[in-house]
ROPANU-777782 format. One record per residue: residue in one letter; x, y, z of N, C-alpha, C in turn. Coordinates in pm, whole numbers, plus 50000, padded with zeros to 5 digits. Each point is the difference from the previous one (the first is absolute). Last residue first. Example, Ala and Ser with C-alpha at 12.3 -4.5 7.8 and 13.67 -1.06 7.14 Angstrom:
# residues 2
s512854977550708500825011950006499235010950073 a500294942849993499115011950000500905012050000 
//
This chain:
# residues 134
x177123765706411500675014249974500624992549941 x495344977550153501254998749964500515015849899 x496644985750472500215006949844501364996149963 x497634969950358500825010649976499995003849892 x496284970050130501204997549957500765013649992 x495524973950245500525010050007501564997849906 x497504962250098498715011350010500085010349990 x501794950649873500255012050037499235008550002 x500654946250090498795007349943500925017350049 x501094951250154500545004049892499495016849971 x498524989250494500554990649888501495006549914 x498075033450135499394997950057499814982749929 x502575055150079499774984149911499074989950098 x500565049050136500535000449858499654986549943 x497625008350495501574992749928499475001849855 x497805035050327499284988249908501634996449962 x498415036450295501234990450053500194986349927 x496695040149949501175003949925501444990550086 x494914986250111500395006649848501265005549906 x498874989950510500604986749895499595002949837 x502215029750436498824997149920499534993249901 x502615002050454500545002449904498444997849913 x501335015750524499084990149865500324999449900 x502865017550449499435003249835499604987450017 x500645005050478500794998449911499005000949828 x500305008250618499345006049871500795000149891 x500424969450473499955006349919499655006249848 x499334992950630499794989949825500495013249906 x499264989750577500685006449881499624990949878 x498565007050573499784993249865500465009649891 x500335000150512501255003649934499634990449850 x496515011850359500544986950025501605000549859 x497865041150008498654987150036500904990049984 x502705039050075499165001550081498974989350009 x503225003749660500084997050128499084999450092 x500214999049465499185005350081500434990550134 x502015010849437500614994050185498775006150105 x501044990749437499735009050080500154984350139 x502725008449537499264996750106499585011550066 x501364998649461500155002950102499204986250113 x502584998549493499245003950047499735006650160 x503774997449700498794997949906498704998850053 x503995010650247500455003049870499554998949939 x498395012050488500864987749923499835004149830 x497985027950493500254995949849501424990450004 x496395005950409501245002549966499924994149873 x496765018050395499904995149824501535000850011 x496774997150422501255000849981500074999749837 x495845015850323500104994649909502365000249952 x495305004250434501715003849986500504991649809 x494905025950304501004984549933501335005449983 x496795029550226499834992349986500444985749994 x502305045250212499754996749864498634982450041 x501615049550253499964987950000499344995349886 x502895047349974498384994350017500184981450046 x503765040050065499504987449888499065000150091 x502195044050044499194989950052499654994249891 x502655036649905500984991050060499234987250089 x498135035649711500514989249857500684992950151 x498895042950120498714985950011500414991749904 x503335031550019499644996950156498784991350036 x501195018749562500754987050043500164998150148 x497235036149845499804990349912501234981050022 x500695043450182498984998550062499014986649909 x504015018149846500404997150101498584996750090 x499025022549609501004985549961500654994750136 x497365040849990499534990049985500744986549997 x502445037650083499314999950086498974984949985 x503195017049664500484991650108498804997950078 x499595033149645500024984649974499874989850121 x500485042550071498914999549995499334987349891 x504765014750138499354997950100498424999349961 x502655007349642500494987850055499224997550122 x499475042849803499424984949905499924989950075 x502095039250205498654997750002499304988749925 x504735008349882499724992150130498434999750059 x501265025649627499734980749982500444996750082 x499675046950009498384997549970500454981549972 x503795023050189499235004150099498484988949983 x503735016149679500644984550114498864998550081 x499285032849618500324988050000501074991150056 x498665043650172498594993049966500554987249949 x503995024450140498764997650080499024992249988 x502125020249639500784989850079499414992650135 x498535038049836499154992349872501284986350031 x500545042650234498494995250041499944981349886 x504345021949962499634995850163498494994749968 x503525012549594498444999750048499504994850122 x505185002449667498944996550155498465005550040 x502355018749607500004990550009499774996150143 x499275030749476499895001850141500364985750044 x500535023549601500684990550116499765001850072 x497175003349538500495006850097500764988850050 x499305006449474499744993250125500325004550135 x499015017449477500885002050154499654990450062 x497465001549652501414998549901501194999250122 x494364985350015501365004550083501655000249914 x495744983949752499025012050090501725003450107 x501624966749702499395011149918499485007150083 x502104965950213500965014649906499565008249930 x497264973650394499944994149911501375013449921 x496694996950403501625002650007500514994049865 x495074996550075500955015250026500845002250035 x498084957449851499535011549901500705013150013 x501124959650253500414997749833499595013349973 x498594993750390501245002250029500795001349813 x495824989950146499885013150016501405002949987 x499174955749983499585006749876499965010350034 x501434975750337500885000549884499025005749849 x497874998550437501185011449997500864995949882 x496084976949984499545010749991501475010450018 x500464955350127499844999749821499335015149946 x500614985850482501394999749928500005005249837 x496244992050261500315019450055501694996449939 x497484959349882499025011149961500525014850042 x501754963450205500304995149893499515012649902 x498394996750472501725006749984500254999949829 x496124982050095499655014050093501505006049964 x499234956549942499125005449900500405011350031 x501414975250304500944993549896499355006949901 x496985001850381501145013150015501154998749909 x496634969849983499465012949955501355010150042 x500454952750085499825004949853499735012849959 x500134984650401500995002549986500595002649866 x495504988850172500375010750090501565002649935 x498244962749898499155013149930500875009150028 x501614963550251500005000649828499715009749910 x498474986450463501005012950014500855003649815 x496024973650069499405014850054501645009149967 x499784950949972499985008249862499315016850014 x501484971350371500994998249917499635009149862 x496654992950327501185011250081500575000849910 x497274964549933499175017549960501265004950018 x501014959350115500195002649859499405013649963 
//
C-alpha cells in the first residue's frame, strides 16, 4: 500500500507539473497573440524543433510514469498467504458470511429492527398514531 500511494503522489505531482505549464502557455498565449498587441499575425508554419519537443517531452512522461507502475505491479503479482478465508456473499436484505477454512461455519448477518421505531400503530382498539386529515 506504501508503493501504491508513493506512486499516486508521484503521479499527482507530474498531473500538477503539466496542468500548471498548460495554464501558464495559454495565458501567455491569450496576452501576446491576442488582435489587439498582434494586428499581423505571422505564418509561419511547420516548426520541426517545437514538433519534435511535443511528441518527444510526453513520451518522456509516459516512460517515467511507466517505469514505477510496471514495477509496482510486478510486486502486486505475489499474494501474500492469507490467515483466514472469509466468503461474504450479499443477498437482497441481508448478507452471509462463509468461513471455510474453520470447519465451513456460516451464519447470517441480518437487521435488528429497533423496537422503538418498529412499535405496531395499534395496539388492541387503542390508536396511537392517526394520519393527518387533507
Amino acid at each position: 500500500m506504501r508503493d501504491i500511494i508513493g506512486l499516486h503522489t508521484f503521479v499527482l505531482y507530474i498531473i500538477t507539473a503539466i496542468s500548471l505549464f498548460v495554464l501558464a502557455l495559454l495565458v501567455w498565449i491569450a496576452i501576446r497573440f491576442n488582435a489587439k498587441t498582434n494586428p499581423t499575425p505571422s505564418a509561419t508554419t511547420h516548426n520541426t524543433t517545437l514538433e519534435v519537443l511535443w511528441t518527444v517531452i510526453p513520451v518522456l512522461i509516459l516512460v517515467t510514469i511507466a517505469i514505477p507502475s510496471f514495477r509496482l505491479l510486478y510486486f502486486e503479482d505475489v499474494i501474500p498467504a492469507t490467515d483466514m478465508t472469509v466468503k461474504a456473499i450479499g443477498k437482497q436484505w441481508f448478507w452471509t458470511y462463509e468461513y471455510p477454512d474453520n470447519g465451513n461455519f456460516t451464519f447470517d448477518a441480518q437487521i435488528v429492527p429497533d423496537r422503538r421505531s418498529a412499535r405496531s400503530c395499534r395496539m388492541g382498539r387503542r390508536v396511537f398514531w392517526e394520519p393527518p386529515i387533507t
